[in-house]
DRENGU-722559 format. One line per field, with one value per atom (N, C-alpha, C): atom name; y negated, x, z negated; residue number from 1. Coordinates in steps of 0.001 Angstrom, whole numbers. Each point is the difference from the previous one (the first is absolute). Example, Ala and Ser with C-alpha at 12.3 -4.5 7.8 and 13.67 -1.06 7.14 Angstrom:
// DRENGU-722559
a: [N_CA_C_N_CA_C];
c2: [5690_-1190_-1200_-1050_-1190_-1090];
c1: [13190_-890_900_-350_820_-770];
c3: [-7800_0_0_720_-60_-730];
k: [1_1_1_2_2_2];
//
This chain:
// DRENGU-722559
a: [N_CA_C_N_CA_C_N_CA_C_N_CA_C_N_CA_C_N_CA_C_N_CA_C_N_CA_C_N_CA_C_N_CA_C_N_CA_C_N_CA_C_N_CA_C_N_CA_C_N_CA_C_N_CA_C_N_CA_C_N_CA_C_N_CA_C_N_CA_C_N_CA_C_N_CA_C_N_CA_C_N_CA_C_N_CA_C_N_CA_C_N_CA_C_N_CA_C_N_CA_C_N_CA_C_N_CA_C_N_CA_C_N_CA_C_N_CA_C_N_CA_C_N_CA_C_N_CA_C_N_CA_C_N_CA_C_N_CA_C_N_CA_C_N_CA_C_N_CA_C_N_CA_C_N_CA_C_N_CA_C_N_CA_C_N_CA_C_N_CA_C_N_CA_C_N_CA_C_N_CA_C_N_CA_C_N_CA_C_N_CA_C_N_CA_C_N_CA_C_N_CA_C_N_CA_C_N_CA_C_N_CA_C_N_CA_C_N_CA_C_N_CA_C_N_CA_C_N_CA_C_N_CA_C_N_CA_C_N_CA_C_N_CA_C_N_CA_C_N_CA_C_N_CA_C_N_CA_C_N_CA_C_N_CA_C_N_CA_C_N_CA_C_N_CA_C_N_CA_C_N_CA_C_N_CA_C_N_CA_C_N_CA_C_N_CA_C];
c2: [-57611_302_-770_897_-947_-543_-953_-682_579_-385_1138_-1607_960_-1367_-634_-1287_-825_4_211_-190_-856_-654_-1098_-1268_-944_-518_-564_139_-884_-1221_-222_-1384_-328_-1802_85_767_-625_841_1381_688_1783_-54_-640_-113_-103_-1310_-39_691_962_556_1258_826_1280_-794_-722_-961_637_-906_71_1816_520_1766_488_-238_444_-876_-689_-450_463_1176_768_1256_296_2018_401_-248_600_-38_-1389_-869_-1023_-527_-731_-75_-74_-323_-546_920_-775_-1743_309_-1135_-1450_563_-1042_-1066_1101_-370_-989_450_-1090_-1481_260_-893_-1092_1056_-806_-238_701_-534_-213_-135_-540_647_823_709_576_-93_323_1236_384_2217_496_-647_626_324_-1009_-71_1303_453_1127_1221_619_539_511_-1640_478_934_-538_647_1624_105_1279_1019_-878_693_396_-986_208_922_519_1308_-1272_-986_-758_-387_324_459_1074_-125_1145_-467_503_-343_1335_-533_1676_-765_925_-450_845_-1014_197_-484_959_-513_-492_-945_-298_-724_982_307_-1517_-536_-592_683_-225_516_-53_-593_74_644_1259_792_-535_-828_-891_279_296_100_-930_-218_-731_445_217_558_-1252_-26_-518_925_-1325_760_-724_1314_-906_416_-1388_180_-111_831_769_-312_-475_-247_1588_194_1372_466_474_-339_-217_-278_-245_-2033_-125_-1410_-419_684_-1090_142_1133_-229_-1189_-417_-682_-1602_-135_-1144_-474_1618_-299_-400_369_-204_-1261];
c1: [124956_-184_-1230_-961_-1050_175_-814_127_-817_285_-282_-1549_-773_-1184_215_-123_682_-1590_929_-1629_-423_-873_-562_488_344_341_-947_638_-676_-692_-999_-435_509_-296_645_-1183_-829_-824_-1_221_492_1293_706_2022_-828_-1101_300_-804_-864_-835_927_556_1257_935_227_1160_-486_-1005_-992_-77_-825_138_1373_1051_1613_151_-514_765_-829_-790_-1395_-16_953_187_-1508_-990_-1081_-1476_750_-810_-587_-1211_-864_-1477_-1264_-1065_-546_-710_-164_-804_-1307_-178_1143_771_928_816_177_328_-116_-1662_-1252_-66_-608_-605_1496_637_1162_896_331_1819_-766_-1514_-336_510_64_-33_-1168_-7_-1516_380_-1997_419_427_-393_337_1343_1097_1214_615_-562_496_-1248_-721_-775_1145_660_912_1156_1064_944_-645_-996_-408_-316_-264_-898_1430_1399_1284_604_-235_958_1107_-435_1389_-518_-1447_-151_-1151_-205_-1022_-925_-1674_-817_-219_-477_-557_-704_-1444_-814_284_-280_697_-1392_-528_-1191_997_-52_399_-295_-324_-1037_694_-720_99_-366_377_-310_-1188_-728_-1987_67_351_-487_-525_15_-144_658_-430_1260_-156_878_250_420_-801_768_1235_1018_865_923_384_652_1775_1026_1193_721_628_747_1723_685_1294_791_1204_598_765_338_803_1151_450_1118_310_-906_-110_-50_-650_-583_1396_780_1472_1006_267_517_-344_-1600_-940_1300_213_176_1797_449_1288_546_-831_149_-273];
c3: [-53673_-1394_-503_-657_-599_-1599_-14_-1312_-591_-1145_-1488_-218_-658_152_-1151_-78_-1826_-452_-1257_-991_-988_511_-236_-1492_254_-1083_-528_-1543_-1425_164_-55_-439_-1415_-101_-1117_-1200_80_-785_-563_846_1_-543_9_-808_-1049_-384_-1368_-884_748_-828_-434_1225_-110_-737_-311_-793_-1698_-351_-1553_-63_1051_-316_44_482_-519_-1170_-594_-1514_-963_357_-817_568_-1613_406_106_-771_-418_1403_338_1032_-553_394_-170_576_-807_-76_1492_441_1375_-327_-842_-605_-199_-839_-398_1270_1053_1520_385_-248_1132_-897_-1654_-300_-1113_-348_-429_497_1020_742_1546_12_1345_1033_419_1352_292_1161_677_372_-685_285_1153_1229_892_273_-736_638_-970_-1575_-635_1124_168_899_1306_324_1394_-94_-1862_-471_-118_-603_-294_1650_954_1007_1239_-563_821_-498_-1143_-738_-1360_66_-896_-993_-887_-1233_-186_-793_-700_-1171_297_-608_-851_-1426_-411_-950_-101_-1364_-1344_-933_-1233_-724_-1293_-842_-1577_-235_-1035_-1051_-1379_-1641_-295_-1285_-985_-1133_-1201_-1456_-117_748_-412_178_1459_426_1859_-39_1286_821_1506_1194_1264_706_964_1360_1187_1098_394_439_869_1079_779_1247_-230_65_-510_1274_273_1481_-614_731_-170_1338_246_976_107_1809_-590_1045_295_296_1238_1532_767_-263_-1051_-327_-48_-1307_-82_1091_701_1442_871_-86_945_-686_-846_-1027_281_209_-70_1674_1136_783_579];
k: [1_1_1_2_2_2_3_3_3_4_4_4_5_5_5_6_6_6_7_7_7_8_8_8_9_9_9_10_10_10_11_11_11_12_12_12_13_13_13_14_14_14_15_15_15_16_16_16_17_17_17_18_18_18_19_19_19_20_20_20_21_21_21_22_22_22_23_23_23_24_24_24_25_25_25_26_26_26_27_27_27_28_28_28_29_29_29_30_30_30_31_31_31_32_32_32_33_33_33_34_34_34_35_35_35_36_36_36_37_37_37_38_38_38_39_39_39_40_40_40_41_41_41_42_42_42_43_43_43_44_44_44_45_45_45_46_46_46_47_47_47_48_48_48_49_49_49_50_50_50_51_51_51_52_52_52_53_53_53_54_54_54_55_55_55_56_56_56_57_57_57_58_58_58_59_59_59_60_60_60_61_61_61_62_62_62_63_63_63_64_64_64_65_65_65_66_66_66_67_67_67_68_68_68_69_69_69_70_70_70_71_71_71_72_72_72_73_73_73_74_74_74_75_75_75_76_76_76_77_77_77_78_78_78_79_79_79_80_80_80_81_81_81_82_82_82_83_83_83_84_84_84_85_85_85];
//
């Protein structure tokens, strides 16, 4: 009988970033990630590049009339499996 191949475990880093994106229906700011809750891009890049979140760009106005590109990362449901396991 062959073994089923295991898939790869969490660093802690990766728990706690899929941790912060499951307590954020909306997600969060890839920005905010890096420069406020300090995780290094590559390690959101890896979540996004394993299937266990999701990047999408979002332009978002101010009342001037002013806009802003950002990229908002979304955990999804491969991610909280990844979490519960």
């Amino acid at each position: 009988m062959a073994a089923s191949p295991r898939e790869p475990s969490l660093t802690r880093e990766q728990r706690r970033a899929l941790g912060l994106l499951a307590s954020t229906p909306y997600g969060v700011i890839e920005d905010l990630l890096v420069y406020a809750y300090e995780f290094d891009g590559a390690i959101i890049a890896g979540l996004v590049d394993e299937g266990l979140a999701t990047a999408h760009r979002e332009i978002l106005g101010a009342s001037d009339g002013t806009t802003i590109e950002v990229i908002r990362i979304r955990i999804r449901d491969a991610g909280r499996q990844a979490l519960e396991g």
